[in-house]
C-alpha positions in Angstrom: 2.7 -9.4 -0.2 2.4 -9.3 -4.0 -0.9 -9.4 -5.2 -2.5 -11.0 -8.4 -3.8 -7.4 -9.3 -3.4 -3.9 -7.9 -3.2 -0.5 -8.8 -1.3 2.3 -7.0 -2.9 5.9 -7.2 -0.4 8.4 -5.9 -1.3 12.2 -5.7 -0.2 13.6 -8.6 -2.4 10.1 -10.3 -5.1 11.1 -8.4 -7.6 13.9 -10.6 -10.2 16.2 -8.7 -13.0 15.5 -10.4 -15.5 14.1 -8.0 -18.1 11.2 -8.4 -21.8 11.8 -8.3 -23.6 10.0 -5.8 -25.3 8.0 -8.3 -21.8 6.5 -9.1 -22.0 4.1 -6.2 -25.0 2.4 -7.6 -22.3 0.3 -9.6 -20.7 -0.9 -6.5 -23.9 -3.0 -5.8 -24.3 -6.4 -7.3 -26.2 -8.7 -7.8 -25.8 -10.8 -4.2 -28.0 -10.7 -1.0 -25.5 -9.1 1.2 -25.0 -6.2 -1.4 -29.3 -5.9 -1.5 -29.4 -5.9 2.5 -26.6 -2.9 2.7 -28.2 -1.1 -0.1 -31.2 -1.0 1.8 -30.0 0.0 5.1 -27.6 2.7 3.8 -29.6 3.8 0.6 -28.2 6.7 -1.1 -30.8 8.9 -0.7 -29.5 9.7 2.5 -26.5 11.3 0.8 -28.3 13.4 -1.3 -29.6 13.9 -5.1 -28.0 11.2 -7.8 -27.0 14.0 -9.9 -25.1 15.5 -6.9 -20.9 15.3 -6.5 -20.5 13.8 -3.5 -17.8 16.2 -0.9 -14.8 14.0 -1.7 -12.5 15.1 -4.4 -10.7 12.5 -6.6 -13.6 9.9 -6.0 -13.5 9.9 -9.3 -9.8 8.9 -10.3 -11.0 6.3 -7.3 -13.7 4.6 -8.8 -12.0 4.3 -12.2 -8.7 2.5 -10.4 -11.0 0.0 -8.9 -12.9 -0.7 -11.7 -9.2 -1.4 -13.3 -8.8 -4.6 -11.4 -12.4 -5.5 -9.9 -11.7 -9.5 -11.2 -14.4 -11.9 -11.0 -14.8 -13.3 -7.5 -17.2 -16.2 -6.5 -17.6 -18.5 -2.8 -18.1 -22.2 -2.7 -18.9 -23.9 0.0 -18.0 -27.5 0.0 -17.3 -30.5 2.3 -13.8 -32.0 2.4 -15.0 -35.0 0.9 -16.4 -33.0 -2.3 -12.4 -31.7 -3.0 -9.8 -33.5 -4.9 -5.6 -32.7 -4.6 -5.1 -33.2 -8.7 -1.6 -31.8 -8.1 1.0 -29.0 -7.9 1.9 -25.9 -9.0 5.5 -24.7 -8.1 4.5 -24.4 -3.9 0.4 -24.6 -4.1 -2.0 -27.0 -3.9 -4.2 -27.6 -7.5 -7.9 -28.6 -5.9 -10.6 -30.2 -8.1 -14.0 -28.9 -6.9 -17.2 -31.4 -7.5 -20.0 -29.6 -9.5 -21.6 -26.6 -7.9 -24.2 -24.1 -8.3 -22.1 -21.2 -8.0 -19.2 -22.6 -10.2 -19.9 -20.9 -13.7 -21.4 -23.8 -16.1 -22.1 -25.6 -12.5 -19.4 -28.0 -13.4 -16.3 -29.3 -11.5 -13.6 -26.8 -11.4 -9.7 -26.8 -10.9 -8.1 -24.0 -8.9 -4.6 -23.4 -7.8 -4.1 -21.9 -4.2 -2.0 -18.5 -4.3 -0.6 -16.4 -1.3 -0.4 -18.5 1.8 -3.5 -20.6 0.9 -2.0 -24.0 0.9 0.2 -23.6 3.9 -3.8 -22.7 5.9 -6.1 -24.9 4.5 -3.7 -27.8 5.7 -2.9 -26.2 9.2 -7.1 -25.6 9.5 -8.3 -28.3 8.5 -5.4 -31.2 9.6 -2.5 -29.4 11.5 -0.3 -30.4 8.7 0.8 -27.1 7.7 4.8 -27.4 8.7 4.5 -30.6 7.3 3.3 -29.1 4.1 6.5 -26.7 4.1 8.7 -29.8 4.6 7.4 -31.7 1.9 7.1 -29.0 -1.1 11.0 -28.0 0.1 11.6 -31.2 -0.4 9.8 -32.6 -3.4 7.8 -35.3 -1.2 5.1 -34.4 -3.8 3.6 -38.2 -3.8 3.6 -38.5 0.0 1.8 -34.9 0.7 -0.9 -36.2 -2.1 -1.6 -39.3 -1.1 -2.2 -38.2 2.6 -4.3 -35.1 1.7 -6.1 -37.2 -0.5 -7.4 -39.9 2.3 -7.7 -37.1 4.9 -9.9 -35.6 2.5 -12.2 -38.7 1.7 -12.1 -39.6 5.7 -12.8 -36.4 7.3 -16.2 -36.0 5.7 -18.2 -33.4 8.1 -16.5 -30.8 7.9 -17.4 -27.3 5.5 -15.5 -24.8 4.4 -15.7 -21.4 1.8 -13.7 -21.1 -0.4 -13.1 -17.7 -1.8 -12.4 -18.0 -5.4 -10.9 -15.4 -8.5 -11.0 -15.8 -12.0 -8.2 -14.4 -13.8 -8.4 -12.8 -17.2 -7.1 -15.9 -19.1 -9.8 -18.0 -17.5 -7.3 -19.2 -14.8 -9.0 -19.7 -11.3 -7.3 -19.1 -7.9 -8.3 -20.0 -4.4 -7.6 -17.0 -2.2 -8.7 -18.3 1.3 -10.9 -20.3 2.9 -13.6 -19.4 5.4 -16.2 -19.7 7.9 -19.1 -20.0 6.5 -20.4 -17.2 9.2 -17.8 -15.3 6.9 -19.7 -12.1 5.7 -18.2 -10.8 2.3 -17.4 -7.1 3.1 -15.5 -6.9 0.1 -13.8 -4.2 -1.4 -16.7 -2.7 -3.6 -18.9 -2.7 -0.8 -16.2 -1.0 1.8 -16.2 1.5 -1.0 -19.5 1.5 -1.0 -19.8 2.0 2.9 -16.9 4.6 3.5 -17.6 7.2 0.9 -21.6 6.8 2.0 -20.6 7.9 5.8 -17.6 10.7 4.8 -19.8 12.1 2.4 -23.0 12.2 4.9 -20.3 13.8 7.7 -19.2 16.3 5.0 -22.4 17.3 4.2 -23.0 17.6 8.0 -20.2 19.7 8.9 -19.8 21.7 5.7 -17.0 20.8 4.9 -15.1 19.6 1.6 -13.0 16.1 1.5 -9.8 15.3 -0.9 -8.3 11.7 -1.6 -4.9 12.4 -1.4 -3.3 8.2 -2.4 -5.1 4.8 -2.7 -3.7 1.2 -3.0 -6.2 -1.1 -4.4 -5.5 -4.9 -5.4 -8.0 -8.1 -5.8 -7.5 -8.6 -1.4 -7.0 -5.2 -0.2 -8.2 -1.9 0.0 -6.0 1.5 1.2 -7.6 4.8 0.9 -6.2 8.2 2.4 -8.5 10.9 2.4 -7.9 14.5 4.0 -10.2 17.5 4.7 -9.2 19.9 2.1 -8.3 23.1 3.9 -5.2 22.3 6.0 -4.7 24.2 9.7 -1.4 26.2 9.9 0.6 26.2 13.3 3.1 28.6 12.9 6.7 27.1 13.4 5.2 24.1 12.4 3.6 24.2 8.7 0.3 23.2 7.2 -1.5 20.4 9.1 -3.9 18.3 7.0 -6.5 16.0 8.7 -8.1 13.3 7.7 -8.8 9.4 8.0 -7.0 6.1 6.5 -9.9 3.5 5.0 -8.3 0.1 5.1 -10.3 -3.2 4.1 -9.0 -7.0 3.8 -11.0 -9.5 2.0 -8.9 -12.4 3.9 -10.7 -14.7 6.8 -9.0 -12.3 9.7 -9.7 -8.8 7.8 -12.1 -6.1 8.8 -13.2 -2.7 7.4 -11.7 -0.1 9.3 -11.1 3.7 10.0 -8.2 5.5 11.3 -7.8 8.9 12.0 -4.5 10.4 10.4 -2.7 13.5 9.9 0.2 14.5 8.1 2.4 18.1 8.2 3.8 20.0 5.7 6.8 21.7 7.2 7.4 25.2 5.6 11.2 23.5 4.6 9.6 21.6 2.7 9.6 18.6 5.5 7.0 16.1 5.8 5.7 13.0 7.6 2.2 11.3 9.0 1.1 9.8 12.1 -1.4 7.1 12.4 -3.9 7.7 15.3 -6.6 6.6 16.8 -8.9 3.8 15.4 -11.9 5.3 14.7 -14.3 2.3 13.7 -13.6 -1.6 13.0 -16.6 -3.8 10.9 -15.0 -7.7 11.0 -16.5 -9.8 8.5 -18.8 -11.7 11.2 -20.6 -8.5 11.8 -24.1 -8.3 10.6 -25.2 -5.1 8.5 -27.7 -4.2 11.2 -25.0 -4.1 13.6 -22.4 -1.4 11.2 -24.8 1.6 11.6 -23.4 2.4 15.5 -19.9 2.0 14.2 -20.4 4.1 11.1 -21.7 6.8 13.6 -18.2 6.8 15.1 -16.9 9.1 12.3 -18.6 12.7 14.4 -15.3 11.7 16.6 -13.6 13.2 14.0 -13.4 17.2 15.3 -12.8 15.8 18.7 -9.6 13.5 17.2 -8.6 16.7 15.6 -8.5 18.7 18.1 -6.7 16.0 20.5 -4.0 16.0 17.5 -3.9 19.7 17.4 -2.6 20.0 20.9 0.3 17.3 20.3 1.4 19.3 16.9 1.4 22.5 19.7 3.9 20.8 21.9 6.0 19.8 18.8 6.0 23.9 18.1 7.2 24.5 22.2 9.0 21.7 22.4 11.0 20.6 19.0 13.3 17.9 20.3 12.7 14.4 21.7 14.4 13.1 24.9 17.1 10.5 24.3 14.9 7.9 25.7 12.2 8.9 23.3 14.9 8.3 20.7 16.1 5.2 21.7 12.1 3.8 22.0 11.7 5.2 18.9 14.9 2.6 17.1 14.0 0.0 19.6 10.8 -0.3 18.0 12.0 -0.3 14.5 15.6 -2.5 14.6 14.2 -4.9 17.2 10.8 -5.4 15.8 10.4 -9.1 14.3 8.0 -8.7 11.7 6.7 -5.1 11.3 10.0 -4.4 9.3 12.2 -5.9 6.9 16.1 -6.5 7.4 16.7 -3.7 4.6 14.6 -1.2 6.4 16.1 -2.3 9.3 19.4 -1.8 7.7 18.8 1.9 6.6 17.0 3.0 10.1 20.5 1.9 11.9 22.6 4.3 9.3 20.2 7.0 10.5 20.8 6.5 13.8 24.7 6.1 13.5 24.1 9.7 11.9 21.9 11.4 14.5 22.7 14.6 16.3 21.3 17.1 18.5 20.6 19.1 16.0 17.6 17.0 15.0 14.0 18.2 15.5 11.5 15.9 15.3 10.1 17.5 12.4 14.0 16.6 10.9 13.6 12.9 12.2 10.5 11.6 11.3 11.2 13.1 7.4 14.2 11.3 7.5 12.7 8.1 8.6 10.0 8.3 6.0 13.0 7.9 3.7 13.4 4.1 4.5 10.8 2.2 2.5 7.8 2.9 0.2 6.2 -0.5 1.6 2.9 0.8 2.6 2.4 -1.6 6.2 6.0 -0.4 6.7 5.3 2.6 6.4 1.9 2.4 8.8 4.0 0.6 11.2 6.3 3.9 11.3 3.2 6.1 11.5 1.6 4.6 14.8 5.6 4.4 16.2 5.0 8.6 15.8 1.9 8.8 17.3 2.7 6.7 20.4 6.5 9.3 20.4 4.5 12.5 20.3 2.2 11.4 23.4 5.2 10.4 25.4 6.9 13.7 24.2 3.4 15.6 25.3 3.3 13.4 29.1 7.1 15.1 29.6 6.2 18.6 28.9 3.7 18.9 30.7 
């Protein structure tokens, strides 16, 4: 989904300059969740201020967030304190009474973006199809007046509302929340991933790189290897490293992935998405993320279960024909994970398949099909779960 902002580092974007540790201090504001994580993970723990932290390109990644880090701000308000003043094209305009938290602390209009309007009326009155029908059909007046008296009648009920201020003083609603919603945001997953990888770096010795990041005002995608790759002859270079993902939205979490990607010496390349190493939701408290931050000294053990399914790739090049056929199921038969153009391309590919392709050939083909990056996730786990069926029939 398009976002309002978002910036795209790629590798060749992406400098090696690394950020000192006192960098993070600017990923810390001025609210009380951002004071209770500073405390619990204070940087001291990482080190000097004056020292780089063991993550090349932090640098290039700090400076890309700070490029679209747009004001955000929460209100929490009772249906009966909101106001429907209208339309813009398929959203909802709200009015907002006065509150302390709305700059000036004076009523405020907003207009809903991304699916916003469709799940605050599906929440709060199950009248989210009937939404769709009416904006399709330009029953403006009749979804007005009925949001309007649903609003003044259904009185007890509390909501947050996650709102962002855009650069020409324009304000969007995002979401709405819980109000048991906990605002991991992006600055603070920042915050929280480069604090553990760096400790873990420092622990093990060993020297980090960010290879790409996708950063916009919801979301948060950061790809960071171990710098020295492994070389498995017949194979190529194997890099190893983890995939930080964050969502600002109601159902997001801060997570962890363990990823690899090879380097084939043809010049042949693909990823595969592995195991989840760690999951924060936004309900968790900060005293509860220490455990799951802990979860990252899985990492050699991830490696080295990753190791012996690239081995089996070098004895055994070629996947089964029912591996092949999971593999297309997967992607032409899936209902949402891909679009009908990917879908398109991936059913050229297979019309073009022979024996002669390794899997190595396959999965560098199939990385061809789109540059959308949950596509392209999608395609990474489908890998991972083709390797370990590959590895249970050569045994």
């Amino acid at each position: 989904m398009k976002r309002l902002y978002e910036v795209n580092l790629s590798h060749d974007s992406i400098t090696p300059y690394q950020a000192k540790i006192s960098d993070l201090r600017h990923l810390i504001r001025e609210e009380e969740i951002d004071e209770i994580v500073s405390k619990k993970f204070p940087l001291e723990k990482c080190g000097e201020m004056e020292e780089l932290l063991k993550i090349k390109g932090t640098r290039s990644l700090l400076e890309g967030f700070n490029q679209i880090d747009c004001i955000k701000f929460d209100i929490i308000a009772s249906l009966d304190s909101i106001r429907l003043a209208g339309f813009s094209e398929s959203q909802m305009v709200l009015e907002f009474s006065p509150d302390r938290n709305i700059p000036g602390d004076r009523e405020l209009l907003a207009e809903g973006i991304y699916s916003f309007t469709y799940d605050f009326l599906e929440y709060n009155f199950s009248m989210g199809k009937f939404s769709n029908y009416c904006l399709e059909n330009q029953h403006l007046d009749l979804l007005e007046y009925n949001t309007n008296k649903l609003l003044r009648e259904v009185s007890n009920k509390t909501n947050q509302y996650r709102i962002l201020k855009a650069d020409n003083d324009n304000y969007f609603i995002r979401a709405h929340t819980s109000t048991r919603y906990k605002n991991y945001d992006n600055h603070l997953a920042i915050y929280l991933a480069l604090y553990s990888v760096n400790i873990y770096a420092k622990r093990q010795r060993t020297t980090f790189r960010m290879n790409k990041a996708y950063i916009t005002d919801s979301d948060l995608y950061i790809f960071i290897e171990q710098e020295n790759p492994f070389l498995i002859k017949q194979v190529g270079y194997v890099y190893f490293g983890i995939m930080i993902k964050n969502n600002e939205l109601a159902d997001g979490a801060l997570t962890i992935d363990f990823r690899f990607r090879v380097h084939s010496d043809e010049g042949m390349k693909f990823s595969v998405l592995q195991e989840q190493v760690l999951s924060i939701s936004h309900a968790v408290t900060v005293s509860n993320i220490s455990n799951k931050l802990e979860n990252l000294n899985r990492f050699a053990d991830l490696r080295n279960n990753a190791l012996n399914l690239i081995n089996v790739i070098k004895k055994s090049p070629y996947l089964s024909e029912d591996n092949l056929y999971d593999i297309f199921k997967k992607i032409i038969y899936s209902k949402t994970a891909f679009s009908k153009e990917t879908k398109e391309r991936v059913k050229e590919i297979k019309e073009t398949l022979n024996n002669t392709y390794t899997i190595i050939n396959l999965f560098d083909r199939l990385g061809e099909i789109t540059t959308d990056i949950e596509e392209r996730l999608h395609l990474e786990r489908i890998y991972d779960n083709a390797l370990k069926n590959h590895a249970k029939g050569n045994k």
